[in-house]
C-alpha positions as CSV (number, residue, x, y, z in Angstrom):
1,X,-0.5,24.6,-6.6
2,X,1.4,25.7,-9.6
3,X,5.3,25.9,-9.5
4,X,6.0,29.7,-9.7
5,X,9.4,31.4,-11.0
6,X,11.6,33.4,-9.5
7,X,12.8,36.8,-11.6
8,X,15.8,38.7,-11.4
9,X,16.0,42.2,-9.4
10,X,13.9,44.7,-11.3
11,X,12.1,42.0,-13.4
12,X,7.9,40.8,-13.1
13,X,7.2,39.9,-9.7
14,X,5.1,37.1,-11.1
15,X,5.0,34.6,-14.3
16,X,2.3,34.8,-17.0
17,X,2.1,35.9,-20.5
18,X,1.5,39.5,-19.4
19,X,4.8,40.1,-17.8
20,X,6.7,38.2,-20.0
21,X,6.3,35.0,-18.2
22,X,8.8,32.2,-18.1
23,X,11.2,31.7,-20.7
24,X,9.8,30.0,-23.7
25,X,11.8,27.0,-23.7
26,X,10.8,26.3,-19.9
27,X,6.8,27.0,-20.3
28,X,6.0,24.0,-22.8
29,X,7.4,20.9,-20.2
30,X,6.2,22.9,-17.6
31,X,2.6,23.1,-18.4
32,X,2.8,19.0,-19.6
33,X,3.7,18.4,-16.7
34,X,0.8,20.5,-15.0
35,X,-1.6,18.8,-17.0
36,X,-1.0,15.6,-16.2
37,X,-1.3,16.6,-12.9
38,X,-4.4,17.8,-12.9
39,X,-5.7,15.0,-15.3
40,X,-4.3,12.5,-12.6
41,X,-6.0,14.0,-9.8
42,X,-9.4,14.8,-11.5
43,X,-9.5,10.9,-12.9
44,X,-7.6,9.1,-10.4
45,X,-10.0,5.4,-11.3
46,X,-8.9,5.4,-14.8
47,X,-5.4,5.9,-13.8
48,X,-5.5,2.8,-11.7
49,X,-7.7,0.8,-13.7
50,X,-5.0,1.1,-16.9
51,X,-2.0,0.2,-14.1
52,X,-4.2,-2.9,-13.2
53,X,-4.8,-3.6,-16.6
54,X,-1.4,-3.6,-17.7
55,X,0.1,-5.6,-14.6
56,X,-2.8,-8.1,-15.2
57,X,-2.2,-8.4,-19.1
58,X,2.0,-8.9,-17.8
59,X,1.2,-11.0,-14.9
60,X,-1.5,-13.4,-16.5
61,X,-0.4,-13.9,-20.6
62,X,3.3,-15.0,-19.5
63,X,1.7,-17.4,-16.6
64,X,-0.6,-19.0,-19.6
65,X,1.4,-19.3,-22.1
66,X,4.8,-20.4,-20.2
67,X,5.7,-21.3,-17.0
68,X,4.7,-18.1,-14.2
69,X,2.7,-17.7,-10.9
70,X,4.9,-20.8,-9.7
71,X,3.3,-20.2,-6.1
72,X,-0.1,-20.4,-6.8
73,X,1.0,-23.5,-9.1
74,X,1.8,-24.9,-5.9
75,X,-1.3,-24.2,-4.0
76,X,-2.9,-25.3,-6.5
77,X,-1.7,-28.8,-7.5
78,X,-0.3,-29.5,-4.1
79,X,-3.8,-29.0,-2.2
80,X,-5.4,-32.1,-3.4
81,X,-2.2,-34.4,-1.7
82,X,-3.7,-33.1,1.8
83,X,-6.4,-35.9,1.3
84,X,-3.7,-38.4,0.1
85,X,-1.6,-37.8,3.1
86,X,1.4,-36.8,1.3
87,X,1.1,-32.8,1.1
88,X,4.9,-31.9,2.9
89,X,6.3,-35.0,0.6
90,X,5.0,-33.1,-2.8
91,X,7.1,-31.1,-4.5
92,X,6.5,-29.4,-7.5
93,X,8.8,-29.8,-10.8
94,X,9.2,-27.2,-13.0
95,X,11.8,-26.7,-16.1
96,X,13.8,-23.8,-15.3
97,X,17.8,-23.5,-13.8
98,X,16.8,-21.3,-10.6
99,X,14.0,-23.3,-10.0
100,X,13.8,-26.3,-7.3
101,X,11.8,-28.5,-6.8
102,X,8.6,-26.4,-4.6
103,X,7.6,-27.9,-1.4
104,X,4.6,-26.8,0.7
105,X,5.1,-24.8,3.7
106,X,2.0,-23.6,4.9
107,X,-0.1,-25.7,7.5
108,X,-2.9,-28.1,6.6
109,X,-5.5,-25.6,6.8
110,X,-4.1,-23.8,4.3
111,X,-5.0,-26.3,1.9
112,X,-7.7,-27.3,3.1
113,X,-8.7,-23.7,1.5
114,X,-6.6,-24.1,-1.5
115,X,-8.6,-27.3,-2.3
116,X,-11.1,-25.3,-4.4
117,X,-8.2,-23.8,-6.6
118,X,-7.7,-27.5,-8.1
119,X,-11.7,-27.5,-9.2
120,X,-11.3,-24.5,-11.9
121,X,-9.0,-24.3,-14.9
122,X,-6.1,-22.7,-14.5
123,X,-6.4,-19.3,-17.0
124,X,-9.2,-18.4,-14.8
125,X,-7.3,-19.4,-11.3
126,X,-4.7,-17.0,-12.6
127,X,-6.9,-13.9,-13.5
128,X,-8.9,-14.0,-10.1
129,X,-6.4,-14.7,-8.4
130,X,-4.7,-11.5,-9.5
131,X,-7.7,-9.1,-10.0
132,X,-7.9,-10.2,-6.3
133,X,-4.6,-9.3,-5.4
134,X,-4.8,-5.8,-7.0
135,X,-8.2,-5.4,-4.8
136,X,-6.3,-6.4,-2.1
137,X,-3.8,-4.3,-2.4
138,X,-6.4,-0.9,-2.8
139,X,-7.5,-2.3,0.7
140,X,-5.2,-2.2,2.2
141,X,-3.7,1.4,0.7
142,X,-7.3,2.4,2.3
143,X,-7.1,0.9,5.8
144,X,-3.3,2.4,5.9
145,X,-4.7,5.8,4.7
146,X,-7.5,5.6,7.0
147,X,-5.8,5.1,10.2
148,X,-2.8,7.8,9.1
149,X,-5.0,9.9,8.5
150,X,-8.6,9.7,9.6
151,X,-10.3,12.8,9.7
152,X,-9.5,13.0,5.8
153,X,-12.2,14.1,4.1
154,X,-14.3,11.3,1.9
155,X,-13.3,12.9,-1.3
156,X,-9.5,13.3,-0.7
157,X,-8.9,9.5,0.9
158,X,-10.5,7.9,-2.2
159,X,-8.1,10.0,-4.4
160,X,-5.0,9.2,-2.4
161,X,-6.4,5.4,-2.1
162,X,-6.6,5.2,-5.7
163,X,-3.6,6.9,-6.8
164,X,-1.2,5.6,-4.3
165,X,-2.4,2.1,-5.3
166,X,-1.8,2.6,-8.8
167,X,1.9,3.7,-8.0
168,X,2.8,1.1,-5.6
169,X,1.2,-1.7,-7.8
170,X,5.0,-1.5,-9.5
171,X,7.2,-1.7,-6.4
172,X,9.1,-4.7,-5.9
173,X,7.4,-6.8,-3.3
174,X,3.8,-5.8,-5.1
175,X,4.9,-6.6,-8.7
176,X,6.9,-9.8,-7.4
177,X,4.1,-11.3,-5.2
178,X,1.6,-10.8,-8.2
179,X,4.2,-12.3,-10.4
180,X,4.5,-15.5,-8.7
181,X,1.1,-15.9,-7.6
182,X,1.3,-14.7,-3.6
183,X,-1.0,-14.7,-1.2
184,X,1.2,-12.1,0.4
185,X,-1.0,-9.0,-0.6
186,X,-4.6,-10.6,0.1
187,X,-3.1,-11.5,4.1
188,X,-1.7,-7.9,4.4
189,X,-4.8,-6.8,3.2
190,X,-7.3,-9.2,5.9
191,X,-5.1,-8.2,8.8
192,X,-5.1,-4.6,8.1
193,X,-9.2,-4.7,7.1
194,X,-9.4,-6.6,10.8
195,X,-7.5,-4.6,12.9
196,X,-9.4,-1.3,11.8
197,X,-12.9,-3.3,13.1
198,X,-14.5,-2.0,16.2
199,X,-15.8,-5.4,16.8
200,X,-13.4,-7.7,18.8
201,X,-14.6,-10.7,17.4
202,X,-14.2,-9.2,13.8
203,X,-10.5,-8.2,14.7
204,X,-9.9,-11.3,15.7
205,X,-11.1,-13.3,13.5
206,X,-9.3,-11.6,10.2
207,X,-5.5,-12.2,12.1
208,X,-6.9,-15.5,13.3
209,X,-7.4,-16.7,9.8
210,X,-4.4,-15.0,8.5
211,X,-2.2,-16.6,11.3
212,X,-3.8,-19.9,10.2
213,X,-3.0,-20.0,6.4
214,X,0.7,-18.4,7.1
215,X,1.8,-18.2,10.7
216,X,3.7,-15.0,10.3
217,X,0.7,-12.5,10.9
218,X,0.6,-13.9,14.3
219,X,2.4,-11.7,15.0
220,X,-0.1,-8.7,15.1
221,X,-1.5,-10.4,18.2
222,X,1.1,-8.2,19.9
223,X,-0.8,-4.9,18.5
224,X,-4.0,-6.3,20.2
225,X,-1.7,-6.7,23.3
226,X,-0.1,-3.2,23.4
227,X,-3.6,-1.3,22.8
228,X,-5.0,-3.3,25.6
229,X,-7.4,-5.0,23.3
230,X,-8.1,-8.1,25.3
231,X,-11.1,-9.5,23.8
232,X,-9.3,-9.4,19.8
233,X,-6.1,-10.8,21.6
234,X,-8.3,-13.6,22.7
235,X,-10.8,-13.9,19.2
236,X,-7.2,-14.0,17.7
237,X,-6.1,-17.1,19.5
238,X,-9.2,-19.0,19.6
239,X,-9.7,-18.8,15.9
240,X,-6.2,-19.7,15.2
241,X,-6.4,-22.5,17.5
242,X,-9.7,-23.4,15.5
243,X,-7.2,-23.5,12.1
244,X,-4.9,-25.8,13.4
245,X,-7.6,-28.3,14.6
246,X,-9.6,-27.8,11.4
247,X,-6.1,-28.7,9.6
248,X,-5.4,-31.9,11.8
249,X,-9.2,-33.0,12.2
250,X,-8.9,-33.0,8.0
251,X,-5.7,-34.5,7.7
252,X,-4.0,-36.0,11.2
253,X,-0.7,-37.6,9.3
254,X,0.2,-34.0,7.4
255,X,-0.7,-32.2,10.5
256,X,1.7,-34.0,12.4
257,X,4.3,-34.1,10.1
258,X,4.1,-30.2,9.6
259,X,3.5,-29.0,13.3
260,X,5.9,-31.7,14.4
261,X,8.9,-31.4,11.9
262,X,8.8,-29.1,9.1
263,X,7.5,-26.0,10.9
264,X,11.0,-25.4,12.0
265,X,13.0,-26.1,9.2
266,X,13.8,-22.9,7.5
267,X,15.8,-24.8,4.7
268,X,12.8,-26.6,3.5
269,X,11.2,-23.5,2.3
270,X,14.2,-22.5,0.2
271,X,17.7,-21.2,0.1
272,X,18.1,-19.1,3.5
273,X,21.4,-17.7,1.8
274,X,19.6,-16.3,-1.6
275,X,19.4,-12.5,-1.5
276,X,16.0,-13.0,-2.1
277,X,15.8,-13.8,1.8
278,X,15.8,-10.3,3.5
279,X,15.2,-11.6,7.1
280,X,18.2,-10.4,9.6
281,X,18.7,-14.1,9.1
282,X,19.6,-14.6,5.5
283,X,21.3,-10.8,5.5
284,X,23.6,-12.1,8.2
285,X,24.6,-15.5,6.6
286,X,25.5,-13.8,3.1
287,X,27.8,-12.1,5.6
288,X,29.2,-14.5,7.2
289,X,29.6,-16.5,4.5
290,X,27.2,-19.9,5.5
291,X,23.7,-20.3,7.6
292,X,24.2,-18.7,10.8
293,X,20.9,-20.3,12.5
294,X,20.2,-19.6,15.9
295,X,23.8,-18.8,16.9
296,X,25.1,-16.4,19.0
297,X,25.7,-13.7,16.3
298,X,22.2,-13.9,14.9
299,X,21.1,-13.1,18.4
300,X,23.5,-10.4,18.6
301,X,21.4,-8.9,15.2
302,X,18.2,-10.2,16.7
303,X,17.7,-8.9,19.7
304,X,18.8,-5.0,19.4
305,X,16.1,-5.2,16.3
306,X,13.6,-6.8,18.2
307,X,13.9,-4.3,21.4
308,X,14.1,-1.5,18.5
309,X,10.9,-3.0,17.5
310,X,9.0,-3.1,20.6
311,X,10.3,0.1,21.7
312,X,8.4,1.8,18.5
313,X,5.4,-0.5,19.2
314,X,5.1,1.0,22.7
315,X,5.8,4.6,21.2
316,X,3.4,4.7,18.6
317,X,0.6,3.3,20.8
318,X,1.2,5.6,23.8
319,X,1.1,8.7,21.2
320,X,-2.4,6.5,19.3
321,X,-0.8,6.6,16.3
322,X,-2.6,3.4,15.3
323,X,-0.4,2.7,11.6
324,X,2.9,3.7,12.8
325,X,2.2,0.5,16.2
326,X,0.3,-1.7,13.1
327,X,3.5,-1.3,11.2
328,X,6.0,-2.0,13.8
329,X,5.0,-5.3,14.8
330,X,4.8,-6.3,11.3
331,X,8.5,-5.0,10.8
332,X,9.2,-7.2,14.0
333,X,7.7,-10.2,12.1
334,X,10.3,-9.5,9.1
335,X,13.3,-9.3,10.7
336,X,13.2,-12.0,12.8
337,X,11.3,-14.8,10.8
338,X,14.0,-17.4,9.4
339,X,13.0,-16.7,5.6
340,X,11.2,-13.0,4.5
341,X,11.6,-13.0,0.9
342,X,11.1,-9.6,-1.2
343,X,7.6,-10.5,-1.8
344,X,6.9,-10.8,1.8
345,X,8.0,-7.2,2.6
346,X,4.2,-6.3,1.3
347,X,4.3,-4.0,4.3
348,X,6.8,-1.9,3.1
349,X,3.8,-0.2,1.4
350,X,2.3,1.0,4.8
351,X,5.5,2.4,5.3
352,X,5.9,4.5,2.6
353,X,2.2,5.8,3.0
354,X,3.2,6.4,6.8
355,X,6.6,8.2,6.1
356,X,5.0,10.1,3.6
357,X,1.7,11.3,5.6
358,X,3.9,11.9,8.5
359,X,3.3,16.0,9.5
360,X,6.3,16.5,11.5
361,X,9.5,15.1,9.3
362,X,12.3,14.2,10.9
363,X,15.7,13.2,9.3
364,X,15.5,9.5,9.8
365,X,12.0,9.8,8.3
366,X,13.6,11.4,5.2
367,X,16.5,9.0,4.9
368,X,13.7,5.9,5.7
369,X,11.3,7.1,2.9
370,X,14.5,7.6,0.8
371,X,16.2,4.0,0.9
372,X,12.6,3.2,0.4
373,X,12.0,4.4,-2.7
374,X,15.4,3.7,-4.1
375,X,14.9,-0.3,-2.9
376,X,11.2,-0.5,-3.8
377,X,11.3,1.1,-7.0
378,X,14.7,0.2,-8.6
379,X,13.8,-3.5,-7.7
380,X,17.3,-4.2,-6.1
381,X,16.7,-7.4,-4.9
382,X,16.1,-8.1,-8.3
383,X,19.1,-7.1,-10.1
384,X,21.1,-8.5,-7.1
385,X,19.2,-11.7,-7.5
386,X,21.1,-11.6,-11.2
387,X,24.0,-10.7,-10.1
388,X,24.5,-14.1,-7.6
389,X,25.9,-17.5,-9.6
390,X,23.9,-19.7,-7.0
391,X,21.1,-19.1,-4.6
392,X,22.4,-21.9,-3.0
393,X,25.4,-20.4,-1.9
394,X,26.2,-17.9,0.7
395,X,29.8,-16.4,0.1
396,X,29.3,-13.5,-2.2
397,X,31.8,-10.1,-2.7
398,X,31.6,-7.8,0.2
399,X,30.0,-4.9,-1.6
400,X,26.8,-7.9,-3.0
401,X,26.7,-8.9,0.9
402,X,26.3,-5.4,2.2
403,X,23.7,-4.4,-0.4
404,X,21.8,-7.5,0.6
405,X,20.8,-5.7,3.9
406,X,18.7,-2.9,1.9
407,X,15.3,-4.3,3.4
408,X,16.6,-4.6,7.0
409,X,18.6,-1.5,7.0
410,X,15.1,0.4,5.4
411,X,13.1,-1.3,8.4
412,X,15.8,-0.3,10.8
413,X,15.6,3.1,10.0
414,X,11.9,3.5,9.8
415,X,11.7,1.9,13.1
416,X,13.8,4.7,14.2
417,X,12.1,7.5,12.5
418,X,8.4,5.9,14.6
419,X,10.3,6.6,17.3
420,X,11.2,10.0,17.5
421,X,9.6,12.2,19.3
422,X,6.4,14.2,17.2
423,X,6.7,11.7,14.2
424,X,3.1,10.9,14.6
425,X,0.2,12.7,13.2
426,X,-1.0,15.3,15.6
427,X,-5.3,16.1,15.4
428,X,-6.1,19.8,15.3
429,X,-7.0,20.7,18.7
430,X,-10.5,20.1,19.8
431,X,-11.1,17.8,17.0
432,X,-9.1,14.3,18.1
433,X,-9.0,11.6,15.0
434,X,-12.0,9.0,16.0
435,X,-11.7,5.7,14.6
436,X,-13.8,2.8,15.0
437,X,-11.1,0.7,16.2
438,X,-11.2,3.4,18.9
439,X,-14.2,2.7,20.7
440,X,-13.3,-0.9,20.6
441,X,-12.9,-2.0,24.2
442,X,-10.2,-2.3,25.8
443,X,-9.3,-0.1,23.2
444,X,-6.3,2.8,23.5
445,X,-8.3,6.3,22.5
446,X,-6.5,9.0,21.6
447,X,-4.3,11.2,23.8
448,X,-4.5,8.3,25.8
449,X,-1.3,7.0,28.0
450,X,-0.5,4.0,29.7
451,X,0.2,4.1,33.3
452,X,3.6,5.0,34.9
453,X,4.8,2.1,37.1
């Protein structure tokens, strides 16, 4: 809808040339402005193939022609030590004075998938590995979309899917996680694709796999838990169980060495202090001034965010408001995880899309989608990650220290707004939202409630 103007008593009751219209100086920006507009909506493919393009051309040139995509440098060349028996001794070298030497932290299986990655050159590792990202991202802007909003008609949802995933290909954890070669966005991407799957064994087998190349998307087994869907909860486990015999059957000594010793050693994967850690974890160290670990006041943090979190999860399940429970529990996985880096807060994206498609508004939805954009789009972590002599060091000013909580303080607050009362979208009457995860059994349907005790 065109913006209209307002007129003084006694002037046109409506803009045009006719009546006078707006003033002249106003009209020019005004109908630019319009006209992109429109030409955004009527060609919204064009508008994300050129973003594409462009974050391809500044992702891929620099990662050729210097050193870039450092993590998918190390998938790469430390795959082929899971047949030498060495992969968690490996570390990769690279010039560079914020750069340590790169360990892998993923389990065997993982590599046992990377293996391929060492069979091609590396320019075209890096483009498909990117192009793939970018797809990756549009699915999952799609299955967010979808299960916000599912009774969207065909025609609108593509437009949204396209136009939102051009504008969030340049937020902070999107454009980092490309930058460095993530598998971040291609995870978020399977476990939203599996969750939306009527089948169980489909479901389960997308988080299955994603809980076997990173163990963090376990976590979503707690979605399958809270919608009473038994069989994925089950798929979910036996697959990942397969993963981790599949990793030890094709490497015993590494799989010992990783499930035995280095899963729990945060410190291996990097500097828990560095801003770039947004877990409650490394928030509260750059605090406190040095690694808080399991102590008492990281379980003071902790556990109010974790209830916080399961209260939502409950919430938004009991009112079938399928993305806000999906992006609770993966909120619940961020927080509380040792090390989240910027990258890994890919899931901010489903909370923008479900603070923005939310009908009923509520203040903390305003303030959520607010710190939001500020965060995601002013890349804060970024500057703050310039602004710190040493990511090995966890004293900083008090004003660097409180801005390191941006992430936390965003989940926090979006938590919140999925649980107010009426935050979730509401289906015209007679016409409830059917999905196919829906029909799944064991599934929760819509306007359905779980017993009182």
């Amino acid at each position: 809808m065109s913006p209209t103007v307002r007129y003084p008593a006694g002037g046109p009751a409506a803009g045009g040339p006719a009546a006078g219209g707006a003033p002249e100086d106003a009209r020019p920006g005004r109908r630019r402005i319009e006209a992109v507009r429109r030409a955004t909506a009527r060609r919204p493919g064009t508008v994300l193939l050129l973003a594409a393009a462009v974050m391809l051309l500044l992702v891929w040139i620099p990662a050729c022609l210097r050193v870039g995509m450092v993590d998918l440098r190390v998938y790469r060349t430390a795959a082929p030590h899971l047949l030498s028996g060495d992969l968690y001794a490996f570390r990769l070298r690279l010039a560079g004075p914020d750069l340590f030497p790169l360990p892998f932290t993923y389990p065997p299986f993982a590599a046992v998938l990377f293996l391929p990655l060492s069979w091609v050159t590396w320019p075209l590792v890096s483009a498909v590995w990117t192009a793939a990202s970018v797809l990756a991202l549009c699915v999952l802007v799609h299955c967010c979309l979808r299960m916000a909003d599912p009774a969207a008609p065909a025609a609108r949802h593509r437009r949204r899917v396209l136009l939102w995933s051009a504008a969030l290909l340049w937020t902070e954890p999107v454009a980092v996680t490309l930058a460095l070669g993530q598998i971040n966005l291609l995870l978020a991407a399977c476990v939203a694709f599996a969750v939306e799957r009527r089948s169980a064994a489909a479901a389960g087998l997308g988080t299955g796999l994603a809980a076997g190349v990173k163990l963090v998307p376990a976590v979503t087994g707690l979605y399958f838990l809270v919608h009473r869907r038994w069989s994925a909860l089950w798929w979910s486990g036996a697959v990942f169980a397969a993963t981790v015999a599949a990793g030890w059957w094709a490497a015993p000594r590494p799989a010992a060495d990783f499930w035995l010793h280095a899963v729990g050693e945060a410190a291996r994967v990097g500097p828990v202090g560095s801003v770039l850690n947004q877990s409650v974890r490394g928030a509260l160290s750059r605090t406190l001034g040095h690694d808080v670990g399991w102590s008492a006041p990281w379980w003071a943090c902790a556990v109010p965010a974790a209830l916080l979190a399961l209260a939502a999860v409950v919430r938004t399940a009991r009112r079938a408001d399928r993305l806000g429970a999906l992006l609770a529990v993966q909120l619940l996985g961020l927080l509380i995880s040792p090390i989240s880096w910027c990258h890994h807060w890919i899931w901010s994206v489903a909370a923008v899309l479900w603070l923005t498609h939310t009908p009923h508004r509520t203040r903390f939805g305003t303030a959520a989608l607010t710190a939001w954009g500020l965060a995601l789009a002013g890349y804060l972590i970024h500057w703050l990650a310039l602004a710190q002599a040493d990511i090995w060091e966890f004293g900083r000013p008090w004003y660097l220290a409180a801005l390191g909580w941006s992430y936390p303080v965003c989940a926090v607050l979006t938590l919140v707004a999925l649980l107010l009362p009426g935050a979730g979208r509401s289906a015209p009457a007679g016409h409830p939202p059917v999905s196919r995860a829906d029909h799944a059994p064991g599934a929760l349907r819509t306007g359905e409630t779980y017993p009182r005790a």
